[in-house]
Every structure is written in C-alpha cells, then in structure tokens.
C-alpha positions as a Markdown table, in Angstrom:
| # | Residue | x | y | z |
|---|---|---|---|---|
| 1 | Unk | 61.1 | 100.3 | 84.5 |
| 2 | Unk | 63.3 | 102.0 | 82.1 |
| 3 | Unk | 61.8 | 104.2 | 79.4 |
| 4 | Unk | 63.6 | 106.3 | 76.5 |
| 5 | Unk | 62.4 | 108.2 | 73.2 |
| 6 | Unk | 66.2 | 107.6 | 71.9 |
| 7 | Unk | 66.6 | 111.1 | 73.8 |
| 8 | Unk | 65.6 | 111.6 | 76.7 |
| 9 | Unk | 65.8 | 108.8 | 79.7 |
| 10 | Unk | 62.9 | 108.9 | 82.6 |
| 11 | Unk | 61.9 | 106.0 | 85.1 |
| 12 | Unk | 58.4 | 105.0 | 86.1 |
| 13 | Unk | 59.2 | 104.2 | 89.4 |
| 14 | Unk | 61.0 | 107.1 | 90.9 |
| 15 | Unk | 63.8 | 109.3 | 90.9 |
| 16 | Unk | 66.0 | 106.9 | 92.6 |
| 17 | Unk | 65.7 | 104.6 | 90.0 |
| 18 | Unk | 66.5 | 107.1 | 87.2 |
| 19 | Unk | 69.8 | 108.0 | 88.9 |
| 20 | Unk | 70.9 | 104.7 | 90.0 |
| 21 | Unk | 70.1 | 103.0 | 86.1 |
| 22 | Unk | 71.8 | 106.1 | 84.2 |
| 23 | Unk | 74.6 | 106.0 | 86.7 |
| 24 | Unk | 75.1 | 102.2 | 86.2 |
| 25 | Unk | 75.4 | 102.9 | 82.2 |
| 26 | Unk | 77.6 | 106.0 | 82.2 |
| 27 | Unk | 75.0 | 108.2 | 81.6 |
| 28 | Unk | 76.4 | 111.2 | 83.7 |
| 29 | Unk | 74.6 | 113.4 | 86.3 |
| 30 | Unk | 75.3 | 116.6 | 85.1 |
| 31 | Unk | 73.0 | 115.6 | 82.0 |
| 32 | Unk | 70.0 | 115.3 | 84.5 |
| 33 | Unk | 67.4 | 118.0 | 84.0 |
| 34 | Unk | 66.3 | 118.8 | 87.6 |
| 35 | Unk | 65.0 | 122.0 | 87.0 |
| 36 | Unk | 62.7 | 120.7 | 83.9 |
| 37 | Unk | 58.9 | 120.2 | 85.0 |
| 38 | Unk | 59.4 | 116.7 | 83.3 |
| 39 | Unk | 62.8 | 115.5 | 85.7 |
| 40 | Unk | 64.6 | 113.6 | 82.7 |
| 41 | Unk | 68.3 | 112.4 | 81.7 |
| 42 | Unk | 69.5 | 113.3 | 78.5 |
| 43 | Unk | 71.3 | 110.7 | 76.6 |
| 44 | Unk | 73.8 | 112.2 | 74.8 |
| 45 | Unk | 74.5 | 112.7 | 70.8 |
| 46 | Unk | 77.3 | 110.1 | 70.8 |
| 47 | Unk | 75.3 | 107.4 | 72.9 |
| 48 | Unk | 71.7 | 107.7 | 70.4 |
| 49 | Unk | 72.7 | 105.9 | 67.6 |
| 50 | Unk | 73.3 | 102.6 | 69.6 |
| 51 | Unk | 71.6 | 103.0 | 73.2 |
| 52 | Unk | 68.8 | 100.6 | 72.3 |
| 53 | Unk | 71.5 | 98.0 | 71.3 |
| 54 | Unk | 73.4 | 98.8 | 74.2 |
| 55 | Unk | 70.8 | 98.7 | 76.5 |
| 56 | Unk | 68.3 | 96.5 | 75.6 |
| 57 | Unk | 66.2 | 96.5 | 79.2 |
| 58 | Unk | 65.3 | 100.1 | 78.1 |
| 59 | Unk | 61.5 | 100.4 | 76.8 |
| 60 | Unk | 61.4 | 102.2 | 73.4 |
| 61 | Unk | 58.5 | 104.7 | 73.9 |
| 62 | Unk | 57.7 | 108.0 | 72.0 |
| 63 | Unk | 58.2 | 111.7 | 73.8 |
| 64 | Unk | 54.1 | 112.1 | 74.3 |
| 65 | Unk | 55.1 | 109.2 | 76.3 |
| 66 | Unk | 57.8 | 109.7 | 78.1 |
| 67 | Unk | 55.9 | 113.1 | 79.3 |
| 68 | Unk | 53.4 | 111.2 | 80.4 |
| 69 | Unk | 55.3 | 109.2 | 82.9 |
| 70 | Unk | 56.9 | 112.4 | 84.1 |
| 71 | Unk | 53.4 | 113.7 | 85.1 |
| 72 | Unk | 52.4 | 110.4 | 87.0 |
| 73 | Unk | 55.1 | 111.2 | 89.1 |
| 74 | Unk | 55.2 | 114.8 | 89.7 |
| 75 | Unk | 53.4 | 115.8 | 93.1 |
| 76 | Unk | 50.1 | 117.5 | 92.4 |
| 77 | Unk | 49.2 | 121.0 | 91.6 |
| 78 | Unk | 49.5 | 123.5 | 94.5 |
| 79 | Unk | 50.7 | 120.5 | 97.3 |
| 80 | Unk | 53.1 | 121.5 | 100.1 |
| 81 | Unk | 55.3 | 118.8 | 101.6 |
| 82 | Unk | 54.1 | 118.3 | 105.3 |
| 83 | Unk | 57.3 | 119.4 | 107.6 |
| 84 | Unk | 58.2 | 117.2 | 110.0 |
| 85 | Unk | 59.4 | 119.1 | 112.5 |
C-alpha cells in the first residue's frame, strides 16, 4: 500500500512499488530521497494541497508513521548482503 503525511510518499511493500506508484502519478524521480535513512518521495509544494483528492488510494498517515514504515523495511543494523559470486 500507499502511504503519505501530505509530504512525503513511502510504500509498505517495497521500493519497487514506491517507484512504480509515484511514477504512475507524475511524481518525478529526481524527488526520491535515496540517500535518506527513511528512502521516501517528496511530493512537491504544488501537488500538497490536492494530492489526497487526486489520489485517493493513498493512506493518510502522520510522519511518526510514515517513519515507521521506513524502518520495517530497512535491512537490519550491521547486515552485509551475501555475494553471490
């Protein structure tokens, strides 16, 4: 699922998801925060005032929230992808 504060824009399920749904709504790339500990989308200042209206799939949540989705999916402290080489 879909989840916004009204400023930021984060998915639940993955990072695929994130950039496929912003994508699909005009929310550019270059407004993706991948160097942020919390990987988010920033919806811009001319899209707030009517992004729930316009995209009414999207959750309404608050930013404790949203930060607590972003830590579900962040790998855990100190792990070390396994190569596979």
């Amino acid at each position: 699922m879909i989840y916004s504060d009204g400023i930021h824009v984060v998915s639940d399920i993955g990072l695929e998801d994130l950039h496929t749904y912003c994508q699909s709504v005009g929310i550019k790339r270059c407004w993706y925060h991948s160097s942020s500990k919390h990987k988010h989308y920033d919806i811009p200042k001319r899209k707030r005032a009517t992004f729930f209206v316009d995209h009414p799939e999207v959750k309404q949540i608050s930013g404790k929230e949203i930060v607590e989705i972003c830590k579900k999916l962040e790998p855990p402290t100190g792990f070390e992808p396994v190569s596979s080489d």
